[in-house]
DSSP file (Angstrom, degrees, kcal/mol; ACC not computed):
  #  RESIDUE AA STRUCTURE BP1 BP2  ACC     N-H-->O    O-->H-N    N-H-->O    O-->H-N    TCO  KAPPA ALPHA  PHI   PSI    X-CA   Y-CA   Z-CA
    1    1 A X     >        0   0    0      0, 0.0     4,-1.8     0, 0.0     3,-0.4   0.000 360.0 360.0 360.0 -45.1    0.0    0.0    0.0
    2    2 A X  H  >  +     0   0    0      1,-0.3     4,-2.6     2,-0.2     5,-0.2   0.908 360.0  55.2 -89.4 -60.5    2.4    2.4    1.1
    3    3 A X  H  > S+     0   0    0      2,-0.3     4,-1.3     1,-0.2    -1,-0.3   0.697 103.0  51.4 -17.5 -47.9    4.3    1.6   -2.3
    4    4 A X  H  > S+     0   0    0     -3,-0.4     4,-1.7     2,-0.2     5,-0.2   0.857 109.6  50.3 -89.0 -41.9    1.7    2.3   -4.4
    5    5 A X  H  X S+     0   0    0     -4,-1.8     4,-0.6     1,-0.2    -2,-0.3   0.834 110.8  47.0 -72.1 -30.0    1.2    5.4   -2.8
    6    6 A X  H  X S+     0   0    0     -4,-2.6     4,-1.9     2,-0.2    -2,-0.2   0.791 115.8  48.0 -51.4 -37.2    4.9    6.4   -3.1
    7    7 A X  H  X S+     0   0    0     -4,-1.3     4,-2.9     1,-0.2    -2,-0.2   0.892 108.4  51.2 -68.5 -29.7    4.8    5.2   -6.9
    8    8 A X  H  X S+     0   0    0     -4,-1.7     4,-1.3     2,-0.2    -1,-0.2   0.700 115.2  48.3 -87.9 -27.9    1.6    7.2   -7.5
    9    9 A X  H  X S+     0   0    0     -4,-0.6     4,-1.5    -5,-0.2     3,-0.4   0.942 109.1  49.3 -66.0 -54.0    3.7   10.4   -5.8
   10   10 A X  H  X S+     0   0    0     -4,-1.9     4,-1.0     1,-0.2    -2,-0.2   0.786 119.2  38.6 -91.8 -32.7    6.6   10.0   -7.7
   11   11 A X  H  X S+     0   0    0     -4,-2.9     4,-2.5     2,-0.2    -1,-0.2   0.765 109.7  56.0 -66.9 -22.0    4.5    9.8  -11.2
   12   12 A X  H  X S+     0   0    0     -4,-1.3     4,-2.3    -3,-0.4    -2,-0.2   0.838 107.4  50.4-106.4 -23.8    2.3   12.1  -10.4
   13   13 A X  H  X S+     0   0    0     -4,-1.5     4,-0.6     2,-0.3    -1,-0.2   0.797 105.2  61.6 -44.3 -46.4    5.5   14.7   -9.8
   14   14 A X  H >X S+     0   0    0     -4,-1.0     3,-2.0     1,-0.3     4,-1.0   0.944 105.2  44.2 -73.7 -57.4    6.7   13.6  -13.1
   15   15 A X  H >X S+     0   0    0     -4,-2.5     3,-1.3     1,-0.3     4,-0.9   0.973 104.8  58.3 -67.9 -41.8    3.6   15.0  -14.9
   16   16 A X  H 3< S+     0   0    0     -4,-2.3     4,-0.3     1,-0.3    -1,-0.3   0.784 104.1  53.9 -85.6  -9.7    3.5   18.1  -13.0
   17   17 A X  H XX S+     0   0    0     -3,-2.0     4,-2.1    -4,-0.6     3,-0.5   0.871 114.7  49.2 -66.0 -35.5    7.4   18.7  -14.6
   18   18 A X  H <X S+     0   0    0     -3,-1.3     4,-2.3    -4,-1.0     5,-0.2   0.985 106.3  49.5 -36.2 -87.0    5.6   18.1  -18.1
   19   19 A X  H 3< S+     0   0    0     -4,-0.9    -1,-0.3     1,-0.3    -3,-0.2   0.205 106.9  50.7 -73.3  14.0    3.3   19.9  -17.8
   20   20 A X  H X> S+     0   0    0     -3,-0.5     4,-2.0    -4,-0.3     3,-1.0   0.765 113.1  48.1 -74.9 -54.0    5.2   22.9  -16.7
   21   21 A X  H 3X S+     0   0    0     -4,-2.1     4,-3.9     1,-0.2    -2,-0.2   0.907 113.3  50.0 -56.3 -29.7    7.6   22.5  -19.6
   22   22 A X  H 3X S+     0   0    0     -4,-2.3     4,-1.9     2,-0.2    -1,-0.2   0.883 113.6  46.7 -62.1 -37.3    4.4   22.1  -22.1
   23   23 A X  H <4 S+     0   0    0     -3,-1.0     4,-0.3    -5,-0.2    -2,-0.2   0.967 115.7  43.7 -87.5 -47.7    2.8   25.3  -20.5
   24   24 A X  H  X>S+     0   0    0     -4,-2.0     4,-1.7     2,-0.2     5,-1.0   0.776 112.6  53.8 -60.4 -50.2    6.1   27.1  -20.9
   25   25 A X  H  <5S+     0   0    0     -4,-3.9     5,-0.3    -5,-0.3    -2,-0.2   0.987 108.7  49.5 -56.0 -58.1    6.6   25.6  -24.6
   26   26 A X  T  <5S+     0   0    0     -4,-1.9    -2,-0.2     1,-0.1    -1,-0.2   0.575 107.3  52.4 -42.0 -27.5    3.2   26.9  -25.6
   27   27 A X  T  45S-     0   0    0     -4,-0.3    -2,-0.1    -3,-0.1    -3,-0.1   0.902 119.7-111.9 -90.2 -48.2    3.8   30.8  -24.1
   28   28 A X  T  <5S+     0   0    0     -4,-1.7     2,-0.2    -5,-0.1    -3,-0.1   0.329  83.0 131.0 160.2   9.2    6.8   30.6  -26.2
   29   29 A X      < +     0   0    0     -5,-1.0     2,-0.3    -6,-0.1    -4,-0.2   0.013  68.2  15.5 -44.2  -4.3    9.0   30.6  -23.2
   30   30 A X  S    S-     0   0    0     -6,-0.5     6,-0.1    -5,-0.3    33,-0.1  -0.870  81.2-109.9 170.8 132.7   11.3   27.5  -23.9
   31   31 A X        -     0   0    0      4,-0.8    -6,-0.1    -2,-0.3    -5,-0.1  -0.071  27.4-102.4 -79.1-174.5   11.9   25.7  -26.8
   32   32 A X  S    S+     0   0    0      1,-0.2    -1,-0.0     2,-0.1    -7,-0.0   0.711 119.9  59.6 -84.0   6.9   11.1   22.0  -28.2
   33   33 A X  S    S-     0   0    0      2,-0.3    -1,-0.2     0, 0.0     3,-0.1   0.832 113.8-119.7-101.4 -29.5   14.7   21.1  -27.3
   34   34 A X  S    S+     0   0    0      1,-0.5     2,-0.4   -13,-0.1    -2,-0.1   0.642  76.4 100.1 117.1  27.8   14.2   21.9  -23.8
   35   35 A X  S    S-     0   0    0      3,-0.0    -4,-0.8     0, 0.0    -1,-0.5  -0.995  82.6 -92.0-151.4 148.0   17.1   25.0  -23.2
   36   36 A X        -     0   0    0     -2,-0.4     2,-0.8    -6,-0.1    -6,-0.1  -0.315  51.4-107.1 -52.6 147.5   16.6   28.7  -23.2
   37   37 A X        -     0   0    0      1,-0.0    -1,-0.1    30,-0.0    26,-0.0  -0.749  35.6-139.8 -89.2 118.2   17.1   30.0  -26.8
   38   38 A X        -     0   0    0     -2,-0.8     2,-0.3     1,-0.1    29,-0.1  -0.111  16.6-109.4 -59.4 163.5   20.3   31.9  -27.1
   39   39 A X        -     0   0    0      3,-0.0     2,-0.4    28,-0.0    -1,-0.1  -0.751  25.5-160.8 -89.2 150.4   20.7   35.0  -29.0
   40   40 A X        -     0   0    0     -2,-0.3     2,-0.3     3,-0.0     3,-0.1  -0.957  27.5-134.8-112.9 122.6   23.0   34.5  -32.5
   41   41 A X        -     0   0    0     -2,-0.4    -2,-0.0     1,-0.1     0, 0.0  -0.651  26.8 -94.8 -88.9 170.4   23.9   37.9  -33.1
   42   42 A X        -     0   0    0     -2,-0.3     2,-0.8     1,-0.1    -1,-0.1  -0.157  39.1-111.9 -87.3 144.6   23.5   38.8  -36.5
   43   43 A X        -     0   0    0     38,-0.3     2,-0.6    -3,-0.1    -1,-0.1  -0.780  14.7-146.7-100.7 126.7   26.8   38.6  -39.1
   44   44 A X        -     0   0    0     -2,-0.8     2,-0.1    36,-0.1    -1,-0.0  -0.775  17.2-149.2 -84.2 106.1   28.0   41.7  -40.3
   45   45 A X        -     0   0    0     -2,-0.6     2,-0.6    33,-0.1     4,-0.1  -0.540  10.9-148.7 -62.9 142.3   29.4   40.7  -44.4
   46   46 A X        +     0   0    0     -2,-0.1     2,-0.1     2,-0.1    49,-0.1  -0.999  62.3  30.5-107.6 138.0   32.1   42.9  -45.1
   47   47 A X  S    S-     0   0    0     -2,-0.6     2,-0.5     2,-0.0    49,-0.1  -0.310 107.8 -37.4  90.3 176.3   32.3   43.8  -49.1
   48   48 A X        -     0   0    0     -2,-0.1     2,-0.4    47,-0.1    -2,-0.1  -0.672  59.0-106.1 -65.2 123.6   29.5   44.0  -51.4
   49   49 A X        +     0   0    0     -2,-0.5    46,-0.3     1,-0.1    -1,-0.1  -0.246  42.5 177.0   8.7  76.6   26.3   41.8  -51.5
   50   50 A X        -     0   0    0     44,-2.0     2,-0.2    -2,-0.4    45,-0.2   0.513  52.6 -13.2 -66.8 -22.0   27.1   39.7  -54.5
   51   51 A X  E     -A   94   0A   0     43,-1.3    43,-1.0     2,-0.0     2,-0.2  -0.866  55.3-135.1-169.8-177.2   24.2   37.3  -54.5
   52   52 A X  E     -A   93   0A   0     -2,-0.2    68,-5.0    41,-0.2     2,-0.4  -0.671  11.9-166.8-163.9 125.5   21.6   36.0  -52.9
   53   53 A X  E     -AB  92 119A   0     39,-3.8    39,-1.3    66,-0.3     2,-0.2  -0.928  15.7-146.8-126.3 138.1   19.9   32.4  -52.0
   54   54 A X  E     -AB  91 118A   0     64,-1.3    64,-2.2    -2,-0.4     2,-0.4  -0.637  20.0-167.4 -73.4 136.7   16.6   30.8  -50.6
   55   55 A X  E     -AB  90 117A   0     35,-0.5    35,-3.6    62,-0.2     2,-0.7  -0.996   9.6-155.7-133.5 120.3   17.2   27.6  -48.7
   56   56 A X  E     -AB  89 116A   0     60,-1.7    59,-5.9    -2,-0.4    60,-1.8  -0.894  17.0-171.1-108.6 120.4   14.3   25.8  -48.1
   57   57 A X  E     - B   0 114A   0     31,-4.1     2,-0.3    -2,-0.7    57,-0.2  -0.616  10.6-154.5-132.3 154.5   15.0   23.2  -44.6
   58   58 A X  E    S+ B   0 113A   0     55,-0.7    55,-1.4    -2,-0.2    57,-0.0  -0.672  74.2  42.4-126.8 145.5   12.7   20.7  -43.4
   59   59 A X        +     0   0    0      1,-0.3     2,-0.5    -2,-0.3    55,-0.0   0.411  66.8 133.0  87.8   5.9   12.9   19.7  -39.6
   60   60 A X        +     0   0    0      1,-0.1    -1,-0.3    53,-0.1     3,-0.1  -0.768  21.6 162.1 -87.4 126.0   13.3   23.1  -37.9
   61   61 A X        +     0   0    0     -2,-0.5     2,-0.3     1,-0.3    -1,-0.1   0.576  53.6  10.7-115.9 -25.7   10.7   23.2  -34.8
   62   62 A X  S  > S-     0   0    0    -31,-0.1     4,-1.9   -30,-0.0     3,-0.5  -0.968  87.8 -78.0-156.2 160.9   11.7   25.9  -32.4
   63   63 A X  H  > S+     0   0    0      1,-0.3     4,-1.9    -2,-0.3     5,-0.3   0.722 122.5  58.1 -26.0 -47.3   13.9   28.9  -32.0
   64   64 A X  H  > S+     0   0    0      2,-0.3     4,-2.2     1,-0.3    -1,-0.3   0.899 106.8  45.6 -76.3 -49.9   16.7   27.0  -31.3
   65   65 A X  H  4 S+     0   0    0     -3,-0.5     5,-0.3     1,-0.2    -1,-0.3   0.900 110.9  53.5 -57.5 -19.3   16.5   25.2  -34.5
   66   66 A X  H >X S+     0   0    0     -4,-1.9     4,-2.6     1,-0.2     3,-1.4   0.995 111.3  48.9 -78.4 -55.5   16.0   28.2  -36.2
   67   67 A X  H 3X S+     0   0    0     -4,-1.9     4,-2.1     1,-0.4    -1,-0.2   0.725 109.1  45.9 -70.8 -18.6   19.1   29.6  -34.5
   68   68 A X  H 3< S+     0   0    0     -4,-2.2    -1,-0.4    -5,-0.3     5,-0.2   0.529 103.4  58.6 -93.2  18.8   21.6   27.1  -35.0
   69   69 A X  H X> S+     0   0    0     -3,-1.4     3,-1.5    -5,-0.2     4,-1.3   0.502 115.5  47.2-114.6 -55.4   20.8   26.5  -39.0
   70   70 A X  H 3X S+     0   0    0     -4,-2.6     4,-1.6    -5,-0.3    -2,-0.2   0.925 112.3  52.3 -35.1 -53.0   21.8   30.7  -38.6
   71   71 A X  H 3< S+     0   0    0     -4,-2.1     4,-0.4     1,-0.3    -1,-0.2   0.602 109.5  43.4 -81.3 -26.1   24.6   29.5  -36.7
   72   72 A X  H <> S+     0   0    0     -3,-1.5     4,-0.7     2,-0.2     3,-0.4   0.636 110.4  51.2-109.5 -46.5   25.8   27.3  -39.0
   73   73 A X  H  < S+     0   0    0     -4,-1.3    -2,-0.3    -5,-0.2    -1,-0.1   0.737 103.7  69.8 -81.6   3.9   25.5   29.4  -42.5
   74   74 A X  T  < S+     0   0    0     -4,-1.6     5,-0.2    -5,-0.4    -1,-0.2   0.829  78.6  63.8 -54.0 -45.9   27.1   31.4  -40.7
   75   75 A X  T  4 S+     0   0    0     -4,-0.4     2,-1.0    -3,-0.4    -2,-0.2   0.531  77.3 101.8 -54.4 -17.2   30.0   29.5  -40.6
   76   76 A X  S >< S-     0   0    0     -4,-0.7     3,-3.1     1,-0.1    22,-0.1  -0.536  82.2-124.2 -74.3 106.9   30.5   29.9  -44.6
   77   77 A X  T 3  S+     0   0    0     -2,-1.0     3,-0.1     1,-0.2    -2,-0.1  -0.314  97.6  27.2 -62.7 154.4   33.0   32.4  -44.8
   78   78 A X  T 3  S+     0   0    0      1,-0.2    17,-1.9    -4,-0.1    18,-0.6   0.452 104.7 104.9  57.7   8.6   31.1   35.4  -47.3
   79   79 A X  B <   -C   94   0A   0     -3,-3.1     2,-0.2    -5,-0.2    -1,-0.2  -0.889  49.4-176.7-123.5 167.0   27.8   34.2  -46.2
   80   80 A X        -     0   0    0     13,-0.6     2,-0.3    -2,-0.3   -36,-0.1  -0.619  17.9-150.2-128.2-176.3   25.3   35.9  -43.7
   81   81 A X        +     0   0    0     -2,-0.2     2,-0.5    11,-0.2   -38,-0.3  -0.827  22.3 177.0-163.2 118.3   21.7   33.9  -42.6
   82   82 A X  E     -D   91   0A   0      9,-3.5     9,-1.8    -2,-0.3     2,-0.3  -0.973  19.3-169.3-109.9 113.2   18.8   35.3  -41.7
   83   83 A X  E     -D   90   0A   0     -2,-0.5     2,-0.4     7,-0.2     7,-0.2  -0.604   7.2-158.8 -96.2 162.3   16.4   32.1  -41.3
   84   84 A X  E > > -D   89   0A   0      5,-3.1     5,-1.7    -2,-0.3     3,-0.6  -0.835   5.7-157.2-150.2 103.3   12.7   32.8  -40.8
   85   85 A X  T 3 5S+     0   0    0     -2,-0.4    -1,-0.1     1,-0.3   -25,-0.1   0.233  87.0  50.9 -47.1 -20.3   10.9   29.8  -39.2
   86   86 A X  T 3 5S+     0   0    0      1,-0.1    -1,-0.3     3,-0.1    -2,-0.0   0.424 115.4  50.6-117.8 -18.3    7.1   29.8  -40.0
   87   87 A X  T < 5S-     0   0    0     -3,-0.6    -2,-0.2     2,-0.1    -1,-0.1   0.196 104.5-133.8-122.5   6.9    8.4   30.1  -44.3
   88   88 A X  T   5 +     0   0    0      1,-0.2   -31,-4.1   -32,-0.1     2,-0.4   0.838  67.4 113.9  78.1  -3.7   10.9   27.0  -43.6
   89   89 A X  E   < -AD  56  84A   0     -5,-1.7    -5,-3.1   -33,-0.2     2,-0.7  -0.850  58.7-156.4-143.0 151.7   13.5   29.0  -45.3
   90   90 A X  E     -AD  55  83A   0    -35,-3.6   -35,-0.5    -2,-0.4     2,-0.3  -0.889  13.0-147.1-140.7 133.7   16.5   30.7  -44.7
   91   91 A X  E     -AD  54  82A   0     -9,-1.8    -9,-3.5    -2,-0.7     2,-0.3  -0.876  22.7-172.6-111.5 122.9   18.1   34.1  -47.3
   92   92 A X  E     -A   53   0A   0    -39,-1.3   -39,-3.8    -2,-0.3     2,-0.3  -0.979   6.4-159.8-135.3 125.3   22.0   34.0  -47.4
   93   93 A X  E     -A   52   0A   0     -2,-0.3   -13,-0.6   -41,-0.3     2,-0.4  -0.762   9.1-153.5-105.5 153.1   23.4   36.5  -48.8
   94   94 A X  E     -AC  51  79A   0    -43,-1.0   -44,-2.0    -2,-0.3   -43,-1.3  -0.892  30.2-167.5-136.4 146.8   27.1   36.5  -50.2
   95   95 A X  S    S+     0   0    0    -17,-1.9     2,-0.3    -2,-0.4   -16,-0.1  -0.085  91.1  40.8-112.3  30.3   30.0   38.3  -51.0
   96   96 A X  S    S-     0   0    0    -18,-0.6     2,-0.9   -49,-0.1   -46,-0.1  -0.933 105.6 -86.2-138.1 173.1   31.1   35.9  -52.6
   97   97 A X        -     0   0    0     -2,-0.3     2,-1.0   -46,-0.0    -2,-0.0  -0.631  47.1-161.9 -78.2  88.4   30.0   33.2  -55.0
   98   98 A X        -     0   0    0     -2,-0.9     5,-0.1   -20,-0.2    -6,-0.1  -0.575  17.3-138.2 -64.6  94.5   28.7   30.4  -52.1
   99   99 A X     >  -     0   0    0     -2,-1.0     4,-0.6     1,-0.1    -1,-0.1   0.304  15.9-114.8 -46.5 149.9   28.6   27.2  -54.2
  100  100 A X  H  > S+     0   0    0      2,-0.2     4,-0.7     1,-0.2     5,-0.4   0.886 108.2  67.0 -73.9 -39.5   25.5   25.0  -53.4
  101  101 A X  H  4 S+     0   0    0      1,-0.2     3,-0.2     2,-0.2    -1,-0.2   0.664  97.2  49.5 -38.1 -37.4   27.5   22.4  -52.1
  102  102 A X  H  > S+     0   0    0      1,-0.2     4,-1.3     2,-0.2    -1,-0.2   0.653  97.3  61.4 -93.1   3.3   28.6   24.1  -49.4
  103  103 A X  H  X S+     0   0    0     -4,-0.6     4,-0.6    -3,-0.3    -2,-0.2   0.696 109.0  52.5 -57.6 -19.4   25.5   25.3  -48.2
  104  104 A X  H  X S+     0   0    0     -4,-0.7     4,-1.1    -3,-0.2    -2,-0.2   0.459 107.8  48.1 -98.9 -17.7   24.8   21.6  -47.9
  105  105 A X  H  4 S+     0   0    0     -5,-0.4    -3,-0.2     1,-0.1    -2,-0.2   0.956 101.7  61.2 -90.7 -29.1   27.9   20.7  -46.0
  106  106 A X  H  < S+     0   0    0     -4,-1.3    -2,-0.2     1,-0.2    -1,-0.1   0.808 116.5  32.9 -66.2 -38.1   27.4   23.4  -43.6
  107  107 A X  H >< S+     0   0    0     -4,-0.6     3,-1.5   -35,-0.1    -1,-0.2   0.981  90.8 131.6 -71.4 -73.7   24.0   21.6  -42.6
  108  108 A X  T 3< S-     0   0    0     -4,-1.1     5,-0.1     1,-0.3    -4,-0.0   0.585  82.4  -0.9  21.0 100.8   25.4   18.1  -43.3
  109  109 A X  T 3  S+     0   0    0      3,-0.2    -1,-0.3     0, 0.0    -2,-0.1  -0.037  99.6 122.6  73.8 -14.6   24.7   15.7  -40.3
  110  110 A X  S <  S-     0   0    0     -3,-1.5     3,-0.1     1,-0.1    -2,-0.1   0.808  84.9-110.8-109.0 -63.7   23.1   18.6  -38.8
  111  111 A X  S    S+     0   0    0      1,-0.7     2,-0.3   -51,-0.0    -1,-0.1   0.112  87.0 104.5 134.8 -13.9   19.3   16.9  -38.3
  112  112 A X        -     0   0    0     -5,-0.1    -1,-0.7   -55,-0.0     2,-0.3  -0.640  61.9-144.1 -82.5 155.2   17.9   19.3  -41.1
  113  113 A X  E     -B   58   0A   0    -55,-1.4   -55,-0.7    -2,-0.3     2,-0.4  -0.712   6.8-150.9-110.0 135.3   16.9   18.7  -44.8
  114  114 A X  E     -B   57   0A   0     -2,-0.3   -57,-0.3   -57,-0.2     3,-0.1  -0.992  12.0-171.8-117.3 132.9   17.5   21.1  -46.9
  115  115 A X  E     -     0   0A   0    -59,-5.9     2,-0.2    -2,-0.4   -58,-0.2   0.954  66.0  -9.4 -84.5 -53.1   14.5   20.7  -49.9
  116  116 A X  E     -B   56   0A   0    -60,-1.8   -60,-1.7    -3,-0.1    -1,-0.4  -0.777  43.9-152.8-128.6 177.2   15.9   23.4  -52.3
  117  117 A X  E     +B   55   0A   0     -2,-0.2     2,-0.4   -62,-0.2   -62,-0.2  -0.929  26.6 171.0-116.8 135.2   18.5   26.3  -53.1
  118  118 A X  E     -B   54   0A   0    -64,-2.2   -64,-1.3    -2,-0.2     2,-0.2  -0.965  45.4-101.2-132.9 179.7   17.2   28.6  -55.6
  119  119 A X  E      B   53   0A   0     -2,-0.4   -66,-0.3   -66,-0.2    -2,-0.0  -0.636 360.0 360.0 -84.9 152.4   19.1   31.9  -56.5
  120  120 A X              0   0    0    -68,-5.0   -67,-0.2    -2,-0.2    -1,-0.1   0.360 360.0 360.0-104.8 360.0   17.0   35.0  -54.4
């Protein structure tokens, strides 16, 4: 008896962690990965704007995906990323010519899809 009421304690504790993180996910408070979203501050290109491409990702869910697919086209030296979550898509602009290929390594193991590139 006493068991069952300890078990019934120790579940019923578990939901009420849930459903704090659910309540928290929903004000927009927390993401679906379960860690505050950091801020990426935005990459300043130096030279002229040379080009510009739409990348259209599958599998982005929360802030935090949104920021680390920045975070990571970021990494292309001459490219900037702005991604915008709810359109799926993310516009990098280059001062350089960025090859499609490496917009697809930069993701590459990453947990994202990338659908298309077109030029923007």
């Amino acid at each position: 008896m006493i068991s069952t009421v300890l078990v019934g304690l120790v579940v019923l504790a578990c939901l009420g962690i849930a459903a704090k993180h659910i309540y928290k996910l929903f004000k927009g408070e927390t993401s679906c990965c379960g860690t505050e979203m950091p801020t990426v501050p935005e990459k300043k290109l130096t030279g002229p704007i040379v080009g510009e491409k739409v990348v259209k990702i599958s599998g982005m869910t929360c802030g935090n995906c949104k920021n680390r697919v920045e975070m990571l086209l970021d990494d292309i030296d001459g490219a900037a990323a702005k991604v915008n979550l709810h359109r799926n898509q993310a516009i990098v602009k280059m001062t350089r010519d960025v090859s499609d290929e490496e917009i697809r390594t930069a993701l590459a193991g990453s947990g994202y899809e990338i659908v298309s590139i077109a030029k923007g």
